[in-house]
KOLVOKE-451449 format. One record per residue (C-alpha): z, x, y; residue in one letter. Coordinates in Angstrom, 1 decimal, always signed. Layout:
N
ATOM       c3       c1       c2   residu
ATOM        Z        X        Y        A
...
END
This chain:
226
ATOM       c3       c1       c2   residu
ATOM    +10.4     +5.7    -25.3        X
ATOM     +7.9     +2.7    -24.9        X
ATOM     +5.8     +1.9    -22.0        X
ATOM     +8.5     -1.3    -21.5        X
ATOM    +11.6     +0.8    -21.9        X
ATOM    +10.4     +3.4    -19.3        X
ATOM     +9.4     +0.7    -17.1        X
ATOM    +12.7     -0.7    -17.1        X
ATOM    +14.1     +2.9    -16.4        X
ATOM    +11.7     +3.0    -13.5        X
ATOM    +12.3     -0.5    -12.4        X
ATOM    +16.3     -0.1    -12.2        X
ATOM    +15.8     +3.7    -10.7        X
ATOM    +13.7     +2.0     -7.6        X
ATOM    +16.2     -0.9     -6.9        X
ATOM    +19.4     +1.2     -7.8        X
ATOM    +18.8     +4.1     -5.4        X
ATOM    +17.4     +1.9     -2.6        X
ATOM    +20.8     +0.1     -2.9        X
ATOM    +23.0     +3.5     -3.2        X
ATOM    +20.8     +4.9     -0.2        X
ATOM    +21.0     +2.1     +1.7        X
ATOM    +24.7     +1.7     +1.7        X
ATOM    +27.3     +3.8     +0.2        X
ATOM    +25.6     +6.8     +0.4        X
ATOM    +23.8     +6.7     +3.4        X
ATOM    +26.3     +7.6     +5.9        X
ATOM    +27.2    +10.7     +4.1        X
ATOM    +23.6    +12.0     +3.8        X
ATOM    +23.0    +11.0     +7.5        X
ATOM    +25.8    +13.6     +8.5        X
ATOM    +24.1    +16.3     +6.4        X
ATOM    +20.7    +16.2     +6.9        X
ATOM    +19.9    +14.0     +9.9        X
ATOM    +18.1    +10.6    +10.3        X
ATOM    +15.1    +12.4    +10.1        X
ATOM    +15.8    +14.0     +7.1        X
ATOM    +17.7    +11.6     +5.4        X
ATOM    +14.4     +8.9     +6.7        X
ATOM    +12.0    +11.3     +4.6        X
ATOM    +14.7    +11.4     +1.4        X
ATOM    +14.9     +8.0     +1.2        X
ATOM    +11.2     +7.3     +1.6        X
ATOM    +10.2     +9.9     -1.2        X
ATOM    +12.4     +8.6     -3.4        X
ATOM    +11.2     +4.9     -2.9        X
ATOM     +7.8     +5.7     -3.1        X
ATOM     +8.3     +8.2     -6.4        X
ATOM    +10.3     +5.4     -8.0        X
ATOM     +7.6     +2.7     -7.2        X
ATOM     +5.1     +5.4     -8.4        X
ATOM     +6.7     +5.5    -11.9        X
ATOM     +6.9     +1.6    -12.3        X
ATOM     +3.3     +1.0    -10.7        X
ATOM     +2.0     +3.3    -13.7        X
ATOM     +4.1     +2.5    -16.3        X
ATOM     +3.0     -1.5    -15.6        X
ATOM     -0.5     -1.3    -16.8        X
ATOM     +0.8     +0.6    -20.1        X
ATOM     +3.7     -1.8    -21.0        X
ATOM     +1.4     -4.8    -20.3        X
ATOM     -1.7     -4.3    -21.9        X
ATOM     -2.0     -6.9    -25.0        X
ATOM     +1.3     -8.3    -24.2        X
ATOM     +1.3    -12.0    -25.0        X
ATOM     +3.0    -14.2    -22.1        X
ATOM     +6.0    -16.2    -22.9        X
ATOM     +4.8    -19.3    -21.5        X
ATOM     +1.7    -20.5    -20.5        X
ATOM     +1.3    -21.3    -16.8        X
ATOM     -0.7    -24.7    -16.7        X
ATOM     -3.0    -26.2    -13.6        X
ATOM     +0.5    -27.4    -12.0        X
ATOM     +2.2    -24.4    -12.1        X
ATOM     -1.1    -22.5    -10.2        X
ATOM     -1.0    -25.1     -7.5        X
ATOM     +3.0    -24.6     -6.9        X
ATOM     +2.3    -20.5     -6.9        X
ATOM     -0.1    -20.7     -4.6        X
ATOM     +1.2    -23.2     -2.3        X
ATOM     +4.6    -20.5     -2.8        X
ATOM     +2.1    -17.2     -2.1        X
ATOM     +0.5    -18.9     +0.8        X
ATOM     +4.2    -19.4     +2.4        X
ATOM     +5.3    -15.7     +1.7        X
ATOM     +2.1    -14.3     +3.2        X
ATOM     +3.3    -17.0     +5.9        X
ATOM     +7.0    -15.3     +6.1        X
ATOM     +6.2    -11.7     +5.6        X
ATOM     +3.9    -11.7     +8.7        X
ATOM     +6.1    -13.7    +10.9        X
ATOM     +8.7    -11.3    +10.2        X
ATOM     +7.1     -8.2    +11.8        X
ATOM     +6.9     -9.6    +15.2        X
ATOM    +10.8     -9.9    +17.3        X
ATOM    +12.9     -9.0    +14.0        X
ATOM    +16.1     -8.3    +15.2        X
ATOM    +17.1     -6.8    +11.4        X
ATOM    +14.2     -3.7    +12.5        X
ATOM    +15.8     -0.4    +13.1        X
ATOM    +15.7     +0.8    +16.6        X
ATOM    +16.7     +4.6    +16.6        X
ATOM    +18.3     +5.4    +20.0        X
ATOM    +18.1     +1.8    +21.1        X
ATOM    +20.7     -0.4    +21.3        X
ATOM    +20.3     -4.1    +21.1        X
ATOM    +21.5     -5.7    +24.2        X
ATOM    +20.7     -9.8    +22.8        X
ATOM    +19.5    -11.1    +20.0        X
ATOM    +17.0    -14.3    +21.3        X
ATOM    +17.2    -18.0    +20.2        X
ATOM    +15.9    -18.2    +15.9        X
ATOM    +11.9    -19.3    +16.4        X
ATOM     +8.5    -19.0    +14.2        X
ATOM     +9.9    -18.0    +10.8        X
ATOM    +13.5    -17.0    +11.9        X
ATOM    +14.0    -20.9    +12.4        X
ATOM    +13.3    -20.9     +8.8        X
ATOM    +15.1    -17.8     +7.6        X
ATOM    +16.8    -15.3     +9.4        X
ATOM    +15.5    -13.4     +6.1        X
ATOM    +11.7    -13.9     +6.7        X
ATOM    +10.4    -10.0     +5.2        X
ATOM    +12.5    -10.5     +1.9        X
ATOM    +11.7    -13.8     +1.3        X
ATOM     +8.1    -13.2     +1.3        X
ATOM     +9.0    -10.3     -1.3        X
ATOM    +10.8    -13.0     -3.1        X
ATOM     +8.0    -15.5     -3.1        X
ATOM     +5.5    -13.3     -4.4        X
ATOM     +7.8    -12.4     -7.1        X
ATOM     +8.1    -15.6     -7.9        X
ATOM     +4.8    -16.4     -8.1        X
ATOM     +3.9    -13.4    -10.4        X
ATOM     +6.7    -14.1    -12.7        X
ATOM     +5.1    -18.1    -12.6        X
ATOM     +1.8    -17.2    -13.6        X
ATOM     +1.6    -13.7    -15.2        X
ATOM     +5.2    -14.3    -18.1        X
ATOM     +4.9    -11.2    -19.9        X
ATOM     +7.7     -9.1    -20.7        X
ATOM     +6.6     -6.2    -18.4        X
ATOM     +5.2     -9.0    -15.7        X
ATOM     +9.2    -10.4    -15.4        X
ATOM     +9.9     -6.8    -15.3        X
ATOM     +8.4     -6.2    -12.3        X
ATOM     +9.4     -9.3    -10.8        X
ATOM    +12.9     -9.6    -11.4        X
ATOM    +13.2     -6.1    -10.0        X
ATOM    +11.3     -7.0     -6.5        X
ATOM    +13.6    -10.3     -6.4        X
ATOM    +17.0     -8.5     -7.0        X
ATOM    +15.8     -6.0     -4.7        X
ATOM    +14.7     -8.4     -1.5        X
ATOM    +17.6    -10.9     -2.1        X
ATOM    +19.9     -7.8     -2.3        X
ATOM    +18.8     -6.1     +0.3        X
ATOM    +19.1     -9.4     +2.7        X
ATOM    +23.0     -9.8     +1.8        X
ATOM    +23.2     -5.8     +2.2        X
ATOM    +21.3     -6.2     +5.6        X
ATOM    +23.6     -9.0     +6.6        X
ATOM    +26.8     -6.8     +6.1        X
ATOM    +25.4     -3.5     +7.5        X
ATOM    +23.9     -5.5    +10.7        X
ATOM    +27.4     -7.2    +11.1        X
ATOM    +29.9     -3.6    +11.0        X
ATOM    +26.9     -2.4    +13.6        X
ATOM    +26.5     -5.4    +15.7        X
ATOM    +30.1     -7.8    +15.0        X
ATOM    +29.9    -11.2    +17.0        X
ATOM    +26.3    -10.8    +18.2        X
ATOM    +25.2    -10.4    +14.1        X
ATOM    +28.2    -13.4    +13.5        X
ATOM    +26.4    -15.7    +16.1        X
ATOM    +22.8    -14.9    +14.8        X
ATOM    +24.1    -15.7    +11.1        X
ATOM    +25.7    -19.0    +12.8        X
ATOM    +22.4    -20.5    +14.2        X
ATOM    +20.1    -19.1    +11.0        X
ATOM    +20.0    -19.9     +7.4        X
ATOM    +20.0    -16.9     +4.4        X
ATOM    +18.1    -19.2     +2.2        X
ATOM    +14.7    -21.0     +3.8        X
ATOM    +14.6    -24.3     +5.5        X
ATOM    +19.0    -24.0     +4.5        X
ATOM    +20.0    -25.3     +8.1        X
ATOM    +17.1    -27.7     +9.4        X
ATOM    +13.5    -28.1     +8.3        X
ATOM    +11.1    -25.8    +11.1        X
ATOM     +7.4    -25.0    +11.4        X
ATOM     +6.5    -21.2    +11.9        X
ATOM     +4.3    -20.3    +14.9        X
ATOM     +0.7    -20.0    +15.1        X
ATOM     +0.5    -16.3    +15.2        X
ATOM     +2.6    -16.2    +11.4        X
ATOM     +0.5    -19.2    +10.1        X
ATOM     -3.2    -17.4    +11.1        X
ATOM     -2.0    -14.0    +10.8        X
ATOM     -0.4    -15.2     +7.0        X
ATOM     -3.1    -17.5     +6.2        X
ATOM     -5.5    -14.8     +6.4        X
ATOM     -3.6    -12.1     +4.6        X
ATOM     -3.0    -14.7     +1.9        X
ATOM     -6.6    -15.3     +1.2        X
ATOM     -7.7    -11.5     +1.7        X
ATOM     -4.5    -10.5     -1.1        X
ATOM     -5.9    -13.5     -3.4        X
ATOM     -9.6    -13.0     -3.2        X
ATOM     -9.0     -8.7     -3.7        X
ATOM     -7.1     -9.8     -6.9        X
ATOM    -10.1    -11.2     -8.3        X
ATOM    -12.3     -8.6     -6.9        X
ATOM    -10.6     -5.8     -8.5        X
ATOM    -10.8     -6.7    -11.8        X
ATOM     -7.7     -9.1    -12.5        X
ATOM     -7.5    -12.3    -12.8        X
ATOM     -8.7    -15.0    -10.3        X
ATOM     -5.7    -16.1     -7.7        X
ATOM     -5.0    -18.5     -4.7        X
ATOM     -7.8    -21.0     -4.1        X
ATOM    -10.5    -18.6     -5.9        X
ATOM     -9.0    -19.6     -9.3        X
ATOM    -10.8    -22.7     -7.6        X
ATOM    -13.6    -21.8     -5.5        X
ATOM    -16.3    -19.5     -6.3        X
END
């Protein structure tokens, strides 16, 4: 088998079992062994699956030729899109009613601000972005890979989370969904708060500048500056 097919193998193995895990399975498994159990199943699996693609990556994408060549408009449009996915992702892990609370039940969900005006989505969209912006600049067979399998899995995972949150939570998930939008910016145009716009800004230009630092190829405004 050849570093791409096993990639492939390893790519659909991470998003297929995080789906079967997730949903149809998980109840059953639950029963069995426990949300502790079933917590550390699920987690080894994700992280063995990830494992295999993060080292069959390097081997499927060494000398590959990319299918297109990104140009100085393209950068400009994956950065601005990395910048607002760091900008998402960390605005997500502050009030996200889509968190797990063992043992807690959610009494209200509160008015959509930051980046929950924008997307009621915010985590998975950044995952998105960042695919996006990969499979923008770095077009190789293995690159799209990797990318298509991070964007199935986040946009997915948000229609999963939408059905799972509405059999757990019915009108309060229904009324949430009502004043949100799956898709950014899909209901009315909205700024994120100043603790996602620092806090994203800064893991933006940290994630860019280590890119360049560890070897790969220059990213964000150091393809510019330096």
């Amino acid at each position: 088998m050849s570093a791409l097919a096993a990639l492939v193998v390893a790519s659909v193995a991470f998003v297929g079992l995080h789906f079967l895990l997730s949903h149809p399975l998980r109840a059953g498994l639950v029963a069995r062994m426990g949300e502790r159990g079933f917590g550390i199943l699920y987690s080894a699996i994700a992280i063995a699956t990830f494992a295999a693609m993060i080292y069959f990556y390097p081997r499927a994408n060494a000398g590959a030729a990319p299918l297109w060549v990104a140009g100085e408009a393209a950068w400009i449009a994956a950065t601005a899109l990395m910048w607002f996915g760091s900008i998402l992702f960390m605005g997500s892990l502050r009030r996200n009613p889509a968190f797990p609370r063992p043992g807690v039940t959610l009494a209200k969900i509160d008015a959509p601000r930051g980046v929950f005006a924008i997307t009621r989505h915010p985590m998975n969209w950044g995952f998105s972005s960042w695919a996006l912006v990969h499979a923008i600049v770095n077009p190789t067979p293995a690159g799209l890979v990797l990318s298509a399998a991070i964007l199935i899995l986040a946009i997915g995972g948000s229609v999963g989370q939408d059905a799972k949150k509405t059999r757990a939570l019915g009108e309060m998930w229904r009324e949430w969904q009502a004043r949100t939008a799956f898709f950014p910016f899909g209901r009315r145009f909205a700024l994120p708060d100043a603790f996602a716009t620092i806090a994203g800004t800064l893991l933006f230009l940290i994630a860019t500048w280590a890119h360049g630092a560890l070897g790969s190829m220059p990213a964000g405004i150091w393809r510019w500056v330096g």
